[in-house]
N, C-alpha and C positions, 0 to 999 in steps of 0.2 A: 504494500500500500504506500500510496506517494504521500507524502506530509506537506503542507501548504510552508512553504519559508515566514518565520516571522518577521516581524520588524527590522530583527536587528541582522538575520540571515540574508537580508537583502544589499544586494553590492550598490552602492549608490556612485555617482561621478565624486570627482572631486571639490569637497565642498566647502574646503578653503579658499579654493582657488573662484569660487562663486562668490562666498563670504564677500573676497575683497574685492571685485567686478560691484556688487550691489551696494558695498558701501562706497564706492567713489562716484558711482552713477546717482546714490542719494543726495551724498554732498551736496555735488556741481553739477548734479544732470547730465553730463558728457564725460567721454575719456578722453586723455590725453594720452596718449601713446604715440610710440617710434614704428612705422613701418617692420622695422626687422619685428617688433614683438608682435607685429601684427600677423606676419609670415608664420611666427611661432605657433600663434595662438590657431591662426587656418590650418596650420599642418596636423595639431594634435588632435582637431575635429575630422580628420577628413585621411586617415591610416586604408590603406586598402591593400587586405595582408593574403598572400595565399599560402596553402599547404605545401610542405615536403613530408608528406607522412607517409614515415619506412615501417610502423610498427603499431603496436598498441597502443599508445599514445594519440596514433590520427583519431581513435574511438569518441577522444576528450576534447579532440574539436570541433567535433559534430556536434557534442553534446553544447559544446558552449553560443551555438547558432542558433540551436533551439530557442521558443518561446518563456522556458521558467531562467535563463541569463542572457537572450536577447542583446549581443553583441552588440548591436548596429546604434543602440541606445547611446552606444559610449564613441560615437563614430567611426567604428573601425568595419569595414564592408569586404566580403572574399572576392574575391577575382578569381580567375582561372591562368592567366597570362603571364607571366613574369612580367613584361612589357607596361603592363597596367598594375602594377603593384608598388610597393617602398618598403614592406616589411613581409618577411618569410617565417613562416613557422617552422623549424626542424624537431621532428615528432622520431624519435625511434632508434634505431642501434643502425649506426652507418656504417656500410662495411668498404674495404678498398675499392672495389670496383664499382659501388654507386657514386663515389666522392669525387671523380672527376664532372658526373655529373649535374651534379649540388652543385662547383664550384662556375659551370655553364648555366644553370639559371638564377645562380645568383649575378652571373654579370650582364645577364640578360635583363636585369631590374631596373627601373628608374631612380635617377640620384633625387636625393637622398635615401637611399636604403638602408634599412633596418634590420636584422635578424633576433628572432626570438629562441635560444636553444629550450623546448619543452623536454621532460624528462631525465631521468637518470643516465640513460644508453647517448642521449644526443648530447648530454654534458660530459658525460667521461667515459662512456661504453662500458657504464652500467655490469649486468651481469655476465654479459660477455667482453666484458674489460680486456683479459690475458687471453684471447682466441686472436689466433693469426691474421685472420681478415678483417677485423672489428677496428674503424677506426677510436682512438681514445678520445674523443670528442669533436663534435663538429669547429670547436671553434680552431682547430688546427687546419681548418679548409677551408671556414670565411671569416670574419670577425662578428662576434656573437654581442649583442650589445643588453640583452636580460637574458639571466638564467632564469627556469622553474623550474625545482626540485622536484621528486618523487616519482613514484615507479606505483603505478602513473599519476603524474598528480589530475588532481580535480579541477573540474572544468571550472573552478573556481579561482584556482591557483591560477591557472591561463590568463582570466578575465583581469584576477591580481596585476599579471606582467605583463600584461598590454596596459593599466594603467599605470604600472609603474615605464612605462617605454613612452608613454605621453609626458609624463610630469619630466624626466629625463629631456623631453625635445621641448618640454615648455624649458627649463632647466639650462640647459646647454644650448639648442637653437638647433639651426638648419644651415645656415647659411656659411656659416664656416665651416661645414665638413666637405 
C-alpha cells in the first residue's frame, strides 16, 4: 500500500533563495540585478538533463518523472538528444568498453554541461569495484560535478542532486566555465 507523503516528506524548491526574491521585491517592488545573475538564475530554471542508465539505478529515474516527485516542478525537463541537453545523468557500473562511449555523448552536449554521477557503481564501481572491466568511477571519463550516494539511492536523493547542481550554478555561475 502507497502512503500519501506528508508535509514535511514533500521536497519543496529552494526556499531561501525565494525568501530573498520576495523580500526585495517587497521592499522596492523591483530587482536590481546584473545580467550574469540573470543568466544564472535562467539557467537553474531551465536544466534539460538526459539519461546514461547502465544499470539499476536508471529504475530511480523513472521513478523521479513520475507524478508523486514531478521533476519538471523544479525545472529540470528529459531530453532524449545529447544535443538538446547540459546535464547527464550516469546511472550504473561503467565498464571499459561503454566508457568510450559516455565520453562521445558527453561531448556531444551543449556548453554548459553538467554531469550528475547517481549511484555507488557510477561513483566508484560500486560492487564490482576490483573486476577487470569495471570502470572505478565515471568521473575518470568526464568531470562529474554532484555525486549521489547509495546502491541505489532514492528517487529522492536524485531530486536532492539536481537541487543541489542548481544552487551550485546559482552559486558558481555559467559563464565562466
Amino acid at each position: 500500500m502507497l502512503r500519501q507523503p506528508s508535509g514535511s516528506d514533500i521536497i519543496q524548491p529552494d526556499q531561501a533563495f525565494f525568501n530573498d526574491l520576495n523580500g526585495e521585491l517587497g521592499d522596492k517592488g523591483f530587482l536590481v540585478t546584473s545580467t550574469e545573475d540573470l543568466f544564472h538564475w535562467a539557467r537553474t530554471g531551465s536544466l534539460w538533463w538526459m539519461t546514461f542508465g547502465l544499470a539499476c539505478c536508471a529504475v530511480e529515474m523513472i521513478h523521479v518523472n513520475m507524478p508523486r516527485y514531478d521533476l519538471e516542478r523544479f525545472g529540470a525537463a528529459p531530453r532524449a538528444s545529447p544535443r538538446q541537453s547540459d546535464v547527464m545523468i550516469v546511472a550504473g557500473t561503467l565498464c571499459n568498453k561503454m566508457a568510450p562511449a559516455l565520453r562521445k555523448v558527453y561531448d556531444q552536449m551543449s556548453e554548459p554541461k553538467y554531469v550528475i554521477s547517481m549511484g555507488s557503481c557510477a561513483n566508484g564501481g560500486g560492487y564490482y569495484h576490483y573486476s577487470y572491466s569495471v570502470v572505478r568511477g565515471c568521473d575518470r571519463i568526464v568531470p562529474v560535478d554532484i555525486y549521489v550516494p547509495g546502491c541505489p539511492p532514492t528517487a529522492e536523493a536524485l531530486l536532492y542532486g539536481i537541487m543541489q547542481l542548481q544552487r551550485k550554478i546559482r552559486r558558481v555561475g555559467t559563464i565562466e566555465r
